[in-house]
N, C-alpha and C positions, 0 to 999 in steps of 0.2 A: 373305820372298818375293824375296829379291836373289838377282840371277841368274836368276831363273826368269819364264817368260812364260807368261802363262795363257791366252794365246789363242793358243800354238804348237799347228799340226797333230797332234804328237805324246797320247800315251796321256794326258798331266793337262791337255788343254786343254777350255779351257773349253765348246767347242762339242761336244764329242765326249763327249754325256752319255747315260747312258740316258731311255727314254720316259717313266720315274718321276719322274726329277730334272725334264724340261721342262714335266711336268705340273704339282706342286707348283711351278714357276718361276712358270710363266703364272699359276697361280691366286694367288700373291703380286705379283703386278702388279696384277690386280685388285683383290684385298680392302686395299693399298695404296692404291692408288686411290680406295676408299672416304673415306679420311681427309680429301683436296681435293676430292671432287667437288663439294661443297655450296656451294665457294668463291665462285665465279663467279652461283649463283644466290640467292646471300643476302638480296643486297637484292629480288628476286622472291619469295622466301616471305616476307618480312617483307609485301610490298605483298599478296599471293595471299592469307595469313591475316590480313588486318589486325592486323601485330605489330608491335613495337616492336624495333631491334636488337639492347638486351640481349634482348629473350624468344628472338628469334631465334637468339643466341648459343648459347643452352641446348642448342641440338642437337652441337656444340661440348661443353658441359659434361657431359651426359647420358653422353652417347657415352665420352670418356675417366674419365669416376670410376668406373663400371662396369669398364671395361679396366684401370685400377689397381686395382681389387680384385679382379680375373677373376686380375691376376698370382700370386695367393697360392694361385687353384686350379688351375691349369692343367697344373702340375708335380704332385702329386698325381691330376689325372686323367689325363693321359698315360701314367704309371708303371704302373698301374692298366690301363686296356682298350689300351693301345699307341697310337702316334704317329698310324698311319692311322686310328684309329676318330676319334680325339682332332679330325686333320685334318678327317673328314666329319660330325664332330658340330655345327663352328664352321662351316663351311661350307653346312651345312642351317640353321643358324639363321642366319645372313645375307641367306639366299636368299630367308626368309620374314620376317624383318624390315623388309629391304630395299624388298621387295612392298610389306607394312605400310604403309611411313613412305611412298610415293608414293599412299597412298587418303586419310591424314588430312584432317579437317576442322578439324583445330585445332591450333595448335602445341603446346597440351597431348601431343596424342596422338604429333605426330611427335617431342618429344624422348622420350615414351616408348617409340617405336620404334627409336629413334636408340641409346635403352638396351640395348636387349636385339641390336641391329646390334653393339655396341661387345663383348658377352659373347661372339658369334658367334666377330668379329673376332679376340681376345684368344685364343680356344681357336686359332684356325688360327695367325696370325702367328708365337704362342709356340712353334709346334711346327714350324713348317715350315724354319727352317734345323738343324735337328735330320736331320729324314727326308731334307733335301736333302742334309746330311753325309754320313747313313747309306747313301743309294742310291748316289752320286755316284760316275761313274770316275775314277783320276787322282790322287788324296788331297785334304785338306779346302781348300787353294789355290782352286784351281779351283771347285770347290761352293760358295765362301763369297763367292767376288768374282761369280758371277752371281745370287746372293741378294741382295748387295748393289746389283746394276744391277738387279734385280727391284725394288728399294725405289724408286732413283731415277724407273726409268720408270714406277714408280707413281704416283709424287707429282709426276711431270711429268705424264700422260696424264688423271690425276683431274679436273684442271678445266680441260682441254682439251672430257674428252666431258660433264662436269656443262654446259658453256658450249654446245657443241652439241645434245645433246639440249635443254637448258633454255630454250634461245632460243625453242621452240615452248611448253613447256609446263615450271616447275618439279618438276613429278611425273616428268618423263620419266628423268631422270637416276636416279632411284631405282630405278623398273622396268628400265631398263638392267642398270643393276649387278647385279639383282636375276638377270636372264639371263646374264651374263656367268660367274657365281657358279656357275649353276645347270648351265653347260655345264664349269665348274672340279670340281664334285664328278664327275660322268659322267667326266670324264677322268682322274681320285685313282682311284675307281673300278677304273675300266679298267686302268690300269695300274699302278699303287704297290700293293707288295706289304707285308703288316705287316712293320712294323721289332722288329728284337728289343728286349725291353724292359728297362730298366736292373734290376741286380743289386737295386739296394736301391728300395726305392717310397720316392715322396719327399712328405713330411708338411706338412701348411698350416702350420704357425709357421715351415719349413726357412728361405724366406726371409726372414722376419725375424730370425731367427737370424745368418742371414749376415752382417746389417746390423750387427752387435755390430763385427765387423772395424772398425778405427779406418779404414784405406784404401777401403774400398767403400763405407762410409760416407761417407767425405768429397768420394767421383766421384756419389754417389746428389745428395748434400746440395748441391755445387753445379751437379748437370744440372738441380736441379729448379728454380734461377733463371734457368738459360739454357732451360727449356722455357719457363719464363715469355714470355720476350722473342720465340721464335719462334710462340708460337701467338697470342700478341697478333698479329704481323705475318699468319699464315696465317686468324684467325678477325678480327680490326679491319681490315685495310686495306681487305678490299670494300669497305664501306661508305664508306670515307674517300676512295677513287677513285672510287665513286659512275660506275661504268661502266656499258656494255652488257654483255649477258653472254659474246658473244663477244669482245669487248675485255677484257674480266677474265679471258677462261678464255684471251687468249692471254699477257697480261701474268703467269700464273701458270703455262704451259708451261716459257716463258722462265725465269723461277724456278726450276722443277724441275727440267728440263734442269741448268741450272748446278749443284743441287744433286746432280745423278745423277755430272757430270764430277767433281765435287770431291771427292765421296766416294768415288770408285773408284779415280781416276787421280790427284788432283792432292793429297789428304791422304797419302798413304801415301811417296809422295816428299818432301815436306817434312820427314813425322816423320825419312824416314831419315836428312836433312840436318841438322834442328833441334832433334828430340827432341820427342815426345809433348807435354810441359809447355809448351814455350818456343812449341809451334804456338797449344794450345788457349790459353793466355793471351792470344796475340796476338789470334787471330780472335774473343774474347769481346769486348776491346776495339774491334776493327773493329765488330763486329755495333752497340756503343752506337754508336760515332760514326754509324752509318747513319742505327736509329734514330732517332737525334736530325735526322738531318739531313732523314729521311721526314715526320717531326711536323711541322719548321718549313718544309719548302721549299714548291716553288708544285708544281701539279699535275706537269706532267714531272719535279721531283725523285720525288717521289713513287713515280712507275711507274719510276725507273731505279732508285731505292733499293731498291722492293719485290723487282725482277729482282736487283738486286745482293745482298743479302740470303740467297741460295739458296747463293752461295760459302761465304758463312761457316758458314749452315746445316751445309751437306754436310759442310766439315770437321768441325767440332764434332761433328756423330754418330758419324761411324766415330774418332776418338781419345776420345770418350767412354765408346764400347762396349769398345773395346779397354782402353781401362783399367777398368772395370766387371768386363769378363771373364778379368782378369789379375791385377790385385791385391791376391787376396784368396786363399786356399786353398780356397775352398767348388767345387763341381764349378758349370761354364759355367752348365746351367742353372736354379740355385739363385740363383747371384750374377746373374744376368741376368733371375730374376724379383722377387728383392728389389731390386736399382736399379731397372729398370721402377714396379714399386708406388710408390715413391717418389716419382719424374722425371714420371710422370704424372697427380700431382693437380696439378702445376702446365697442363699442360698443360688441364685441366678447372676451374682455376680464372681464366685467362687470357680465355679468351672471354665469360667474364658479367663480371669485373671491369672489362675495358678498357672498354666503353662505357658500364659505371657509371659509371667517373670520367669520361669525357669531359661526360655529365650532371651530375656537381657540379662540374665546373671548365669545363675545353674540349678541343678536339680534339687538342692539340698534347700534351698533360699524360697520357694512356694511354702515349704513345710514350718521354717522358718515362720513365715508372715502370720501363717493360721495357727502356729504356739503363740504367738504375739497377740493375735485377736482373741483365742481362747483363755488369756490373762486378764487381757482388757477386761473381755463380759466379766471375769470373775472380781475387779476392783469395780467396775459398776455397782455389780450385785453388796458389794463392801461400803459402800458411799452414799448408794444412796438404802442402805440398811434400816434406817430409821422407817423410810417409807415402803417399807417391806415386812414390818416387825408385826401387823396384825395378823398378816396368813403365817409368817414363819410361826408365832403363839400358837395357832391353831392347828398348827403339824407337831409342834411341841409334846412330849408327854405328857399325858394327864389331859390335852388343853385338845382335843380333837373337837373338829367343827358340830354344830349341835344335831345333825343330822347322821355324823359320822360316815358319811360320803367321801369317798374319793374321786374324783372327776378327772380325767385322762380325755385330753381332744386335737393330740396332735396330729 
């Protein structure tokens, strides 16, 4: 991307897309959004069902163990009925799971709406920087850095309106999404035309196949300790700031914001200056010392750590992706749904563990474990360096990839 401006006036900028590509945008804001909304009203459905925080976590857990193994189908059903069917297949079952999870009377019910939200979810997300590629004017520059500001202002806007709707009612936030979803298909609909479909259909074992690669192996194996650390932070800190819900959904705007900047604008600069490796080592590092310092401070560290947090977030995803989607010789997205299957059991194991342990020990010791895992992924990423050195070259100065594409597929 050096040299080139993606929000210049000109024919590849970013604003000058078709109806199809704003459409799939918007509805990746949304179904983004899904992932944080529930943030801010946690501790309300914990009090609204009479639940306990781990049970409450499980919507949390539900939600991504289903999306790690939705990864294994998604490529396979896309290949098969095409990217737009694919899109409004994921998109209809959100619409109506969504609905679901806001009529429960029991947390039983909503993590098992939460499940079948997550299948929704996984069919759309997987596919939608694909179709945004495939529509987009300009070349994949431009399509791929407003998918990625599509991810951020998702996960800044989530519990923004979880925290607005919720403040009246925790059901609200669900029926929201539920509409928001429902006006994103009408618009795929309307405008997004089928995308042609790949030469070869692509088979359930593909991505685990992939995983054989010694290098995509080893960016899967340490995302999946650095998912650890941030979903502890996005599914434990409710509870631990123990806020109103407009106070939480604003303390987690602020988050996501930082993580929308970092990942667009201020990771992709750094790589060009540091190199892919020498970034994501660092920002794993940073992420523990927060951590740690979120666990032990007093309430205001707390909320500045949680906001602070979202910087390193942001980097780590797009150098994560980028080496995920590089590393390896399997096509984008094979390699991008076998790291996905991987990177998100942690993400699903993260929210029921953390307030397990703070039940056998204390509150300080969850934050503990996820500085711990967010070190691990960073000596992974250190060891096994060598099988990491052709994308790191390529993010290198001077050494940019021959198409000088950035590719963002988190």
């Amino acid at each position: 991307m050096q040299g080139e401006d993606p929000f210049d006036q000109g024919a590849g900028s970013i604003l000058r897309q078709p109806k199809a590509v704003w459409a799939t945008a918007g509805a990746s804001v949304v179904a983004f959004m899904g992932i944080g909304l529930v943030d801010p009203i946690l501790p309300s459905i914990a009090k609204g069902l009479e639940a306990t925080p781990s049970q409450v976590s499980l919507l949390f857990t539900s939600y991504f163990l289903i999306t790690a193994v939705a990864m294994l189908v998604t490529g396979f059903v896309s290949s098969r009925i095409g990217g737009r069917k694919t899109l409004l297949t994921g998109l209809a079952l959100v619409v109506v799971f969504a609905a679901l999870s806001g009529t429960s009377s029991s947390v039983a019910e909503l993590v098992g709406f939460r499940a079948g939200w997550g299948l929704g979810n996984a069919l759309f997300v997987s596919t939608a920087l694909a179709v945004i590629v495939g529509a987009a004017a300009g070349g994949s520059s431009a399509a791929i850095l407003l998918y990625e500001s599509a991810l951020g202002l998702g996960m800044a806007c989530g519990p923004l309106l979880g925290a607005l709707l919720g403040d009246a009612s925790w059901r609200y936030p669900f029926f929201g999404t539920a509409a928001l979803m429902a006006i994103g298909f009408i618009c795929i609909t309307a405008f997004l035309k089928e995308q042609p479909r790949p030469a070869r259909k692509t088979s359930l074992l593909d991505p685990i196949k992939a995983l054989g690669h010694g290098g995509l192996a080893s960016v899967a194996t340490s995302a999946f300790f650095y998912n650890y650390a941030f979903f502890t932070i996005l599914a434990f800190t409710p509870f631990v700031l123990n806020m109103t819900p407009y106070k939480s959904g604003a303390v987690f705007f602020a988050w996501g914001l930082l993580l929308a900047v970092f990942s667009v604008l201020v990771a992709p600069r750094l790589q060009e200056r540091f190199g892919s490796l020498k970034v994501l080592g660092a920002s794993l590092v940073l992420l523990a010392v927060d951590l740690v310092i979120l666990g032990y401070g007093n309430h205001t560290a707390a909320i500045v750590c949680t906001i602070v947090s979202g910087a390193f977030i942001g980097m780590n995803n797009t150098v994560y992706t980028e080496l995920a989607l590089g590393v390896s010789d399997a096509p984008r997205p094979v390699a991008s749904a076998g790291y996905n299957f991987v990177r998100w059991f942690a993400a699903a194991a993260a929210p029921y563990l953390a307030p397990k342990i703070e039940e056998w020990s204390n509150i300080h010791i969850p934050f503990v474990v996820a500085a711990i895992a967010a070190v691990v992924g960073a000596v992974v990423v250190w060891i096994r360096r060598t099988a990491l050195t052709h994308e790191a070259k390529e993010l290198e100065p001077k050494h940019a990839g021959e198409d000088g594409v950035t590719v963002f597929a988190d």
